[in-house]
C-alpha positions as CSV (number, residue, x, y, z in Angstrom):
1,X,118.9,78.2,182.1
2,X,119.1,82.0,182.6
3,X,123.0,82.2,182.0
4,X,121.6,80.6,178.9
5,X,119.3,82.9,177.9
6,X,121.5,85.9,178.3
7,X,124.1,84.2,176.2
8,X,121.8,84.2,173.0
9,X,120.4,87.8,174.1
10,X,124.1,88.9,174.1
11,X,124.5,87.4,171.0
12,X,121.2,88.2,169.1
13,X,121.6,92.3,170.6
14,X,125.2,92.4,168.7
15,X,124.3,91.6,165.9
16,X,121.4,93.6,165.5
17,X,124.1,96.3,166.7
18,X,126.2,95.8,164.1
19,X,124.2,96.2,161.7
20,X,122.0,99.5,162.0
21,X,118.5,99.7,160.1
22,X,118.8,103.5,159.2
23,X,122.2,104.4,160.4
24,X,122.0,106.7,156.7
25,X,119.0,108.2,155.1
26,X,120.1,106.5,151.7
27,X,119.7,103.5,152.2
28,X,119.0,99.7,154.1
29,X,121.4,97.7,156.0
30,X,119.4,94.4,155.6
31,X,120.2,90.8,155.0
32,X,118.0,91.0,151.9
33,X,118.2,93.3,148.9
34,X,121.5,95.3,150.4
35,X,122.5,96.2,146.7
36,X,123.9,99.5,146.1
37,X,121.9,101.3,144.4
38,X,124.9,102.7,141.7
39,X,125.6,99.1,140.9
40,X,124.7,97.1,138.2
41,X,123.2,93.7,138.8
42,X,125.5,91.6,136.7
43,X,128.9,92.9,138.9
44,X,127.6,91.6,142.3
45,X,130.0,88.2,143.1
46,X,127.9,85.7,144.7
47,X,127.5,85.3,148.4
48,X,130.0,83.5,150.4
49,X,128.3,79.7,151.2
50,X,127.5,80.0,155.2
51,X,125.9,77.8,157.6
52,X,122.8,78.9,159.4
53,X,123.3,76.2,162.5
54,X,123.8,78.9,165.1
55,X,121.3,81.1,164.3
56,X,118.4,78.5,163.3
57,X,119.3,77.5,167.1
58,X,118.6,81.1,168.4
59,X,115.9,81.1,166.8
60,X,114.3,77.7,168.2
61,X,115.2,79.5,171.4
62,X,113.5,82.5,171.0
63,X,110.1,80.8,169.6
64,X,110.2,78.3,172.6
65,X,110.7,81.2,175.3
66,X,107.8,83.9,175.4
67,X,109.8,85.7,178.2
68,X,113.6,85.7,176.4
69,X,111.5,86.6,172.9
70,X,109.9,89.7,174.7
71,X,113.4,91.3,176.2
72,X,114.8,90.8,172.7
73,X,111.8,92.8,171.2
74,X,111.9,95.3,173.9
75,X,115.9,95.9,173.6
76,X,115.5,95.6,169.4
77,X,112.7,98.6,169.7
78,X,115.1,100.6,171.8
79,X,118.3,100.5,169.4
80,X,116.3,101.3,166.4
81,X,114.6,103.8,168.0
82,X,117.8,105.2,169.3
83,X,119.1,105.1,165.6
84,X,116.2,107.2,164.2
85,X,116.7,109.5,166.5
86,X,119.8,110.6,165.0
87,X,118.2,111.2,161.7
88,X,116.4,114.9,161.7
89,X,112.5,114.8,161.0
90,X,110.6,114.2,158.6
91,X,112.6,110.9,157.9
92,X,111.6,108.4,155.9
93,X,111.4,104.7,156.5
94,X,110.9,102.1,153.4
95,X,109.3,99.1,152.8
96,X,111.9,96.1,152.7
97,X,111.1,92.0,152.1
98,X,111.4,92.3,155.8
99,X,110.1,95.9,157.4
100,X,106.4,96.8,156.6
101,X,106.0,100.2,154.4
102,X,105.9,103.1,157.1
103,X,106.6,105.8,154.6
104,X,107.4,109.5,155.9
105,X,107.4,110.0,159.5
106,X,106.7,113.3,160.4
107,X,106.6,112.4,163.7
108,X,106.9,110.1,166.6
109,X,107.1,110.2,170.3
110,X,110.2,108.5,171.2
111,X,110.4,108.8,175.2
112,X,107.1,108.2,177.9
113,X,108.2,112.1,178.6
114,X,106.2,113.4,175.6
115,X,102.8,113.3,174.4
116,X,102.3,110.0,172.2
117,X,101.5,110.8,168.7
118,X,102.7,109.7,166.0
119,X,102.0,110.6,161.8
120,X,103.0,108.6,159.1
121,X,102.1,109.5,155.6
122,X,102.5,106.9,152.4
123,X,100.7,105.8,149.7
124,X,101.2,104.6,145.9
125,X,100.2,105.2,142.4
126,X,99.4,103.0,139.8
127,X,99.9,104.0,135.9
128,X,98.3,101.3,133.6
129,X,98.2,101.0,129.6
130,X,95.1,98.6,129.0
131,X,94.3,97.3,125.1
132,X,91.9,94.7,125.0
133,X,91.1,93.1,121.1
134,X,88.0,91.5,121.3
135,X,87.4,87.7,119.8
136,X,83.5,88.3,119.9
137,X,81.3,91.2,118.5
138,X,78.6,90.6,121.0
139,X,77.1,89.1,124.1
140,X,73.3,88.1,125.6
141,X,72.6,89.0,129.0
142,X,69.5,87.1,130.5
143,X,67.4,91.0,130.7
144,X,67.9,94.2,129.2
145,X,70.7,95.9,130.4
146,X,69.7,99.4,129.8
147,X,66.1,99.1,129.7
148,X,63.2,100.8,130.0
149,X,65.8,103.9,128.4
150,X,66.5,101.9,124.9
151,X,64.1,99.7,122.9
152,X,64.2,96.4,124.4
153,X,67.2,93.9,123.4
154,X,69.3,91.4,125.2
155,X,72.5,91.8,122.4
156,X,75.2,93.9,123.9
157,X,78.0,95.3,121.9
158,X,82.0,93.9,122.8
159,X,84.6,96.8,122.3
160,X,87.9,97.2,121.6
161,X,90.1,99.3,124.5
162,X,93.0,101.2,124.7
163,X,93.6,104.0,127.0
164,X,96.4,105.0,129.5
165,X,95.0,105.5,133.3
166,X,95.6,106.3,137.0
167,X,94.5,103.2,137.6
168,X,94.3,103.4,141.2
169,X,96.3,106.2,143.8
170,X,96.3,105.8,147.8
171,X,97.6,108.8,150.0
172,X,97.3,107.5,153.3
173,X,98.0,109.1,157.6
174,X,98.2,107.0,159.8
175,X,99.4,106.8,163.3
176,X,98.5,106.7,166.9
177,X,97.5,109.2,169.5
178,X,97.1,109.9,173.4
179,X,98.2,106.1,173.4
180,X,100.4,103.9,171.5
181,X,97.2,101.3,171.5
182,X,95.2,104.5,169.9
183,X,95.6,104.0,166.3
184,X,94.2,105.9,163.0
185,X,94.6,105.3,159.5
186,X,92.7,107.5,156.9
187,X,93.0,107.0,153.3
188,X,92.0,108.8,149.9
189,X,91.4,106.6,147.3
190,X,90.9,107.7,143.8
191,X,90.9,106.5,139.5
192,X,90.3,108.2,136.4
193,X,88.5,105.0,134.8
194,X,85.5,106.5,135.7
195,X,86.6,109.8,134.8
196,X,88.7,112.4,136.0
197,X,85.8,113.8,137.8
198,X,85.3,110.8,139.9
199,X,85.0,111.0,143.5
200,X,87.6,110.7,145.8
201,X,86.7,107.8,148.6
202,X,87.6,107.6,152.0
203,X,89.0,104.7,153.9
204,X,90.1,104.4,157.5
205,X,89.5,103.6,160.7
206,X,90.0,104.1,164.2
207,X,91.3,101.2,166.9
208,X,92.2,99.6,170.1
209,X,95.2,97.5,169.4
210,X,95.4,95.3,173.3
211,X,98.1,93.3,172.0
212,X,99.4,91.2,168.7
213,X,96.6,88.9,168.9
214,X,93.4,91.5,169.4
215,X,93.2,94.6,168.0
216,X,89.3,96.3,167.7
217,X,88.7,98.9,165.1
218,X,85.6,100.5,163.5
219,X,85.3,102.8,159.5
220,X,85.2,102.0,156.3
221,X,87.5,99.3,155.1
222,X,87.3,95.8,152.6
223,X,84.7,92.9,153.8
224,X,87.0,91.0,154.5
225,X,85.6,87.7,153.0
226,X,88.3,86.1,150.4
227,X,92.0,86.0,150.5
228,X,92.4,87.6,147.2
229,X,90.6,90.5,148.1
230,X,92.1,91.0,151.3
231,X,95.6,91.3,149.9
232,X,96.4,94.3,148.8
233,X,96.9,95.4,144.5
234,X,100.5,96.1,145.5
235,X,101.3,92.5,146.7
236,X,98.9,90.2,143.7
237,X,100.7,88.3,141.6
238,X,100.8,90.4,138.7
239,X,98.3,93.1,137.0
240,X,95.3,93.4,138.9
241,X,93.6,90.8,141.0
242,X,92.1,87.6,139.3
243,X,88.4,87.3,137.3
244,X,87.3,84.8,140.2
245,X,87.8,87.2,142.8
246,X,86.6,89.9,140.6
247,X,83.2,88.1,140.6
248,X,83.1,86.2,143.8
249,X,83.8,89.2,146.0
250,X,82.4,91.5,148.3
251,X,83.4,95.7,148.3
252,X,84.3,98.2,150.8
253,X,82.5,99.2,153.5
254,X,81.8,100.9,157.1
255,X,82.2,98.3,159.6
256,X,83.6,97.0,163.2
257,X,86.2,94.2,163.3
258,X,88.5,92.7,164.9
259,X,92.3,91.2,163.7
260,X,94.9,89.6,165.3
261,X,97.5,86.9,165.4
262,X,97.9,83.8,167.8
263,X,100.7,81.1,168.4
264,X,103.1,83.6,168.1
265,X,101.8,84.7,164.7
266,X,100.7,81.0,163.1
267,X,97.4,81.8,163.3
268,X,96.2,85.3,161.8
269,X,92.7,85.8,161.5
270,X,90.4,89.0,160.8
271,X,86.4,89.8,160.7
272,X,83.2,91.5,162.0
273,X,80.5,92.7,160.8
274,X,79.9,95.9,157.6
275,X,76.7,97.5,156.5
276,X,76.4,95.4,153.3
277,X,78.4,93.5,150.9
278,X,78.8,96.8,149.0
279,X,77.9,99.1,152.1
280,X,80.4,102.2,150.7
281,X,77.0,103.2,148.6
282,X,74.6,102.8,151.1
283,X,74.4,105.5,153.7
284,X,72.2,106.0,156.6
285,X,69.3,105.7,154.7
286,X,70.1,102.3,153.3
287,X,67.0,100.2,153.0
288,X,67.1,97.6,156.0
289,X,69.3,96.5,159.2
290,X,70.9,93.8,158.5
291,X,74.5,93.7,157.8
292,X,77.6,91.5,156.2
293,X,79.1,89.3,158.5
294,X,81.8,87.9,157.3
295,X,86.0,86.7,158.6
296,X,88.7,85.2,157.1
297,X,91.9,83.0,159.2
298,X,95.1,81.2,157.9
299,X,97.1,79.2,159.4
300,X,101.1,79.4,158.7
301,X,103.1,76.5,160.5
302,X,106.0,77.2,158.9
303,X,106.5,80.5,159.0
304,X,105.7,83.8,158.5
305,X,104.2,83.8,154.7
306,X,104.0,87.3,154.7
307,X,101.8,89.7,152.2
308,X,102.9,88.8,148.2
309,X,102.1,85.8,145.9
310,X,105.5,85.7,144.9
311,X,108.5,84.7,146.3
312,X,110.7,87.7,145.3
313,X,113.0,86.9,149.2
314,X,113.6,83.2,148.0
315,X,112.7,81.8,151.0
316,X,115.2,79.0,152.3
317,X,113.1,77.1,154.1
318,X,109.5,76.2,152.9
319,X,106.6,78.5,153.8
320,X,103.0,77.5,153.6
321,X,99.6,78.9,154.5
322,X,96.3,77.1,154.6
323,X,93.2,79.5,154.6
324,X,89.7,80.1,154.7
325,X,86.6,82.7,154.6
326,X,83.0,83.3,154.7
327,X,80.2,85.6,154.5
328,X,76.9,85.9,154.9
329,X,75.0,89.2,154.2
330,X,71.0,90.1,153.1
331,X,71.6,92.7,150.6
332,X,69.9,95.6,148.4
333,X,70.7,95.1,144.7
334,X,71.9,97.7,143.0
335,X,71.4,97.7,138.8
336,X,74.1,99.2,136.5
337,X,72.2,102.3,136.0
338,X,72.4,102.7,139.7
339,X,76.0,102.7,140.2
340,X,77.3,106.5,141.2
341,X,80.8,105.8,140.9
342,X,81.4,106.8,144.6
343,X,84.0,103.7,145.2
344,X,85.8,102.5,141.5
345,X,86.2,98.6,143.4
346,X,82.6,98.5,143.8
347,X,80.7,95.7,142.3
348,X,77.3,94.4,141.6
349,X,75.5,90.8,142.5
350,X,75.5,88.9,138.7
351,X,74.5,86.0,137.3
352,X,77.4,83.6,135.5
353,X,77.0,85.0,132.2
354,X,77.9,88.4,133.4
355,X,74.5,89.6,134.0
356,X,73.6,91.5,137.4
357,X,71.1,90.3,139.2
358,X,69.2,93.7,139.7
359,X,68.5,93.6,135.9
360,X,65.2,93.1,134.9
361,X,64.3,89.8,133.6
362,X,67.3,88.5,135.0
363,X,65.9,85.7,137.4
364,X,62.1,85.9,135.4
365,X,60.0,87.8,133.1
366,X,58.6,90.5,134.3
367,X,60.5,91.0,137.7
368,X,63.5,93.0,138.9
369,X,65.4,91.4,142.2
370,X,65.5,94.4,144.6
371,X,67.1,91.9,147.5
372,X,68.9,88.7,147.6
373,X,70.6,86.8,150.6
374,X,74.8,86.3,149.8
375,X,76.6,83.4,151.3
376,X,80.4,83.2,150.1
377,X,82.8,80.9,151.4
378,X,86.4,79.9,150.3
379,X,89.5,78.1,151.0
380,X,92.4,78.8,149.7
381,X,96.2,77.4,149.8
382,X,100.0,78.6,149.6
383,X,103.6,77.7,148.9
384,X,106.6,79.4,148.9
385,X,110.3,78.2,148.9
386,X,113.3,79.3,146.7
387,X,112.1,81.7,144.0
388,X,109.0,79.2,143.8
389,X,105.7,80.4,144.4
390,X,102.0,78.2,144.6
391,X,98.9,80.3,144.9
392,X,95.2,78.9,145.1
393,X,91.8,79.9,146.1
394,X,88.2,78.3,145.4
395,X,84.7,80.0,145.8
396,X,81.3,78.6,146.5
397,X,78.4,81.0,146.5
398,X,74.9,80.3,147.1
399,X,72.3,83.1,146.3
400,X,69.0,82.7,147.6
401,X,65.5,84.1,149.7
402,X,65.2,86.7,146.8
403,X,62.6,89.8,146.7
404,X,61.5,90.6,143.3
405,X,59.0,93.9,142.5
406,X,57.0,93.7,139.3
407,X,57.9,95.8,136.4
408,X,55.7,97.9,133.8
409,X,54.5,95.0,131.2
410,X,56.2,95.5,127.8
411,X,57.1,93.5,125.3
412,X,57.7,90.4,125.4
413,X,56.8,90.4,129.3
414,X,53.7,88.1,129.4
415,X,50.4,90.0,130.7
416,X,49.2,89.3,133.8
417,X,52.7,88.1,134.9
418,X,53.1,85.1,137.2
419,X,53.8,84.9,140.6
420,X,57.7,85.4,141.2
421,X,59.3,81.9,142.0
422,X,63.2,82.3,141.4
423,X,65.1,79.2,142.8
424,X,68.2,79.3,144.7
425,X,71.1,79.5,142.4
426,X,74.6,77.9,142.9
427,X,77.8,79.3,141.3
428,X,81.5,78.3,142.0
429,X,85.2,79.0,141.0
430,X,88.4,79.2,141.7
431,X,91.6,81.0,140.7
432,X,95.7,80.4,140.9
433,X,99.3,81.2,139.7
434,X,102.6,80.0,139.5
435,X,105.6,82.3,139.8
436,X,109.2,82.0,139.6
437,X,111.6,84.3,140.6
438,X,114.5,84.4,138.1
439,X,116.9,87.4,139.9
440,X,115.9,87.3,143.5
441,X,114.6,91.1,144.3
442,X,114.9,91.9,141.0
443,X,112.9,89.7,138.2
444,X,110.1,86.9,138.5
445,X,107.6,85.4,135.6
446,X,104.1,84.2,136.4
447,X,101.2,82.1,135.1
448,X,97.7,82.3,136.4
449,X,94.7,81.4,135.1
450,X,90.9,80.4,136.7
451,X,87.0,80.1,136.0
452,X,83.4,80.9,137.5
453,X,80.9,78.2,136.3
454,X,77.1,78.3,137.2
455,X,73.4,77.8,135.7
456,X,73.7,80.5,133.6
457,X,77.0,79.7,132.2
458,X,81.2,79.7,132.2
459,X,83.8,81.5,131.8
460,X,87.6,81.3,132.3
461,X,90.8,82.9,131.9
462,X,94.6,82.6,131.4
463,X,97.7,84.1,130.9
464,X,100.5,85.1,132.6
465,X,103.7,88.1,132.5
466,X,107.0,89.2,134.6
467,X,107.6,92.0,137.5
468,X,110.8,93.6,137.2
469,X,111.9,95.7,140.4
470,X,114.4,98.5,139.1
471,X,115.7,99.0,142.5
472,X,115.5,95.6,144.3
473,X,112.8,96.8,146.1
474,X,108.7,96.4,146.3
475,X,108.6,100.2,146.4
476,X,108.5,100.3,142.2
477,X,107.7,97.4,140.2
478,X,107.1,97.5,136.3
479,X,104.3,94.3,135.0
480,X,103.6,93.4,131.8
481,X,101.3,90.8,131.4
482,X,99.1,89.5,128.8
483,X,95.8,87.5,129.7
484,X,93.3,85.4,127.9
485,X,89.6,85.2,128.8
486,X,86.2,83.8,127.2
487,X,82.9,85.0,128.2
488,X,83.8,87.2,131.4
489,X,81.0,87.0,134.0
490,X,83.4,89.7,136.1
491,X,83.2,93.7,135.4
492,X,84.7,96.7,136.9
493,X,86.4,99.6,135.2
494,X,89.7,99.1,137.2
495,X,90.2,95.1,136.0
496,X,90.6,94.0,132.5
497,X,87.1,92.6,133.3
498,X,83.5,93.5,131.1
499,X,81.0,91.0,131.4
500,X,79.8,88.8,128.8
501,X,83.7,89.8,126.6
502,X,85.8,87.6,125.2
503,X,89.4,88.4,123.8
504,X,93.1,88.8,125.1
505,X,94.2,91.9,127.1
506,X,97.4,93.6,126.8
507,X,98.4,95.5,130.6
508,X,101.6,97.5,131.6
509,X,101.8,99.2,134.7
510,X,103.9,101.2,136.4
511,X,103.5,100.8,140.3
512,X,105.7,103.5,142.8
513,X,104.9,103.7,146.5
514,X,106.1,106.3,148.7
């Protein structure tokens, strides 16, 4: 058994040897995407047909030893960190179908002689053309929208958009310190659709990684309560992420939680516990103590399914992930007027037909909801294998033990007004797409489409577009994508989505990570 086991490490180490990872700052040696980058597409011959026996058997070895899988690790860590070390710092290492993003290192503690530290900086930019042509010329919330500042009315106007944004930009350190378990992360995250004076918001945390399947960390990071939300805009399947999840979804927040990965990565899971649903506006003075609790787990048995929708690797054997979430949070509502602008992917509590709940009138005459008690939960499903990919995810969301405070009577508020006695109120969705990837690394289409329905009524959406990858890489992709959708009950300035709209919107991005 051990003369076996050092057979397949022998093996496994040369191979890995004889093919370095950054034996030349321009460019990969990788199974995947190994293009040169001078070439055109069209004038690289096919790849010579090869049987994957051998190495499917190392594999099966590797997964069914812990011990022979840990001295492979160890002895894989060594030679690539003895092949950076020939490249002067800064260096910069990219993101690949199969590395993770790292971005510039600046530096890195190589040896148990030196201080550990190490700084990482990365980040990406997003440049968007939105046009939206409306099909409708006006909408009816269930309350007045901007009231008591206008003259009462529950019409709202639908508009026609085109600008050109910075649709979202991340410049992110991370690394760790005093110990390679010690890790930081801090993050600026910034739009103009708000303006270009908008502020700036912070991210990050700090963290105790034990091992792959615990690590402990506490800041300000996403609730993590649906998959959707918890992938980030770089990997969704196209534009933006979908109206569902646009609705369904909890914000950023500050937070402890905990992540990690068991079975030897089939099961990955991730939650804790955040000031509030949308706790980034809420500081110390934030009405209450109770918080968000909310998690989220999948389950791969196949496989690693890895971070995108699509299936830009062509995977040659099936992947699939099963998955689901939850949350439960008492929250403040907070109105439209009330919105500062401090986080852009902040949203508000509404009602099916786009209203938010913190509107007056919105639950009864009279009232405005000033707290209301959140439970989410989802499940959600993948697929992935040759170019094809399956994407799904449903929401259920029950919204109930409400707090109403009386308004000033005015028209055509009732006087004296009744007692408050809002029911619960149920509202579900889902969301999914379909993508094919037509050049592998280089150019996939996709279809997606999805609906919220509830008391207060439906909307849905559909549509679809293609990524095209210049460089056969996830580090730039260009998106064009056009998209269909009837009575919006989703807002937020960095979607396509305004509640109560109806028309078809035209988006084109540019996405370039560093």
């Amino acid at each position: 058994m051990r003369f076996g086991r050092l057979c397949a490490l022998t093996v496994i180490l040369a191979a890995l040897n004889s093919q370095p990872v950054w034996a030349e700052p321009s460019g990969l040696s990788l199974p995947i995407a190994s293009y040169q980058d001078n070439a055109e597409y069209e004038t690289i011959p096919p790849p010579e047909p090869r049987t994957y026996t051998a190495e499917d058997d190392l594999r099966s070895a590797i997964r069914s030893d812990p011990e022979l899988a840990a001295v492979v690790r160890e002895e894989a860590e060594m030679m690539l960190a003895a092949q950076l070390s020939g490249i002067p710092r800064p260096r910069y290492i990219p993101a690949t179908s199969l590395v993770d993003l790292k971005g510039l290192e600046v530096y890195a503690s190589r040896n148990r002689q030196s201080f550990p530290f190490s700084f990482y900086l990365n980040g990406f930019i997003q440049i968007r053309w939105f046009e939206f042509a409306r099909s409708v010329t006006t909408w009816t919330s269930s309350g007045d929208l901007n009231f008591p500042t206008t003259p009462y009315t529950r019409t709202n106007p639908v508009s026609n958009i085109n600008v050109f944004e910075i649709n979202r930009f991340f410049f992110t350190s991370e690394g760790y310190v005093t110990d390679e378990r010690l890790r930081y992360s801090l993050t600026l995250f910034g739009t103009t659709n708000n303006g270009n004076n908008s502020a700036i918001a912070p991210l990050g945390f700090a963290g105790w990684k034990f091992n792959d399947q615990v690590m402990l960390l506490g800041g300000v990071s996403f609730v993590a309560a649906t998959r959707e939300w918890g992938t980030s805009s770089r990997w969704v399947q196209g534009i933006d992420r979908s109206m569902a999840n646009t609705f369904f979804r909890p914000s950023y927040s500050p937070g402890f939680e905990f992540k990690g990965k068991l079975f030897d990565g089939e099961i990955r899971y991730r939650g804790g516990a955040w000031n509030g649903i949308d706790g980034s506006r809420a500081g110390v003075n934030r009405s209450g103590t109770a918080m968000a609790w909310a998690g989220i787990i999948a389950w791969e048995p196949l496989g690693r399914y890895g971070p995108y929708y699509s299936d830009m690797e062509v995977h040659r054997d099936p992947v699939f992930r099963l998955g689901c979430s939850g949350l439960h949070s008492m929250t403040p509502t907070i109105g439209p007027s009330e919105q500062d602008g401090s986080n852009p992917e902040d949203t508000l509590v509404r009602l099916t037909n786009g209203t938010p709940i913190a509107t007056v009138d919105a639950l009864q005459l009279g009232y405005k909801v000033t707290k209301v008690r959140v439970q989410l939960a989802t499940i959600d499903v993948g697929w992935k294998y040759k170019g094809t990919a399956l994407n799904f995810e449903y929401y259920f969301r029950l919204l109930d033990n409400f707090t109403a405070e009386p308004r000033t009577p005015a028209p055509p508020f009732p006087t004296p007004l009744p007692p408050f006695q809002a029911q619960s109120i149920f509202q579900q969705g889902g969301a999914g797409s379909f993508s094919f990837c037509l050049l592998p690394q280089r150019l996939g289409i996709y279809g997606r489409g999805g609906g919220v329905t509830g008391p207060n009524g439906t909307g849905q959406e559909w549509g679809g577009g293609f990524n095209f990858y210049p460089k056969n890489n996830r580090q730039s992709k260009f998106t064009f994508e056009a998209l269909y959708y009837n009575r919006s009950p989703a807002d937020n300035a960095l979607y396509p989505y305004r509640a109560g709209y109806s028309g078809t919107a035209i988006q084109t991005q540019m996405l370039v990570m560093w």
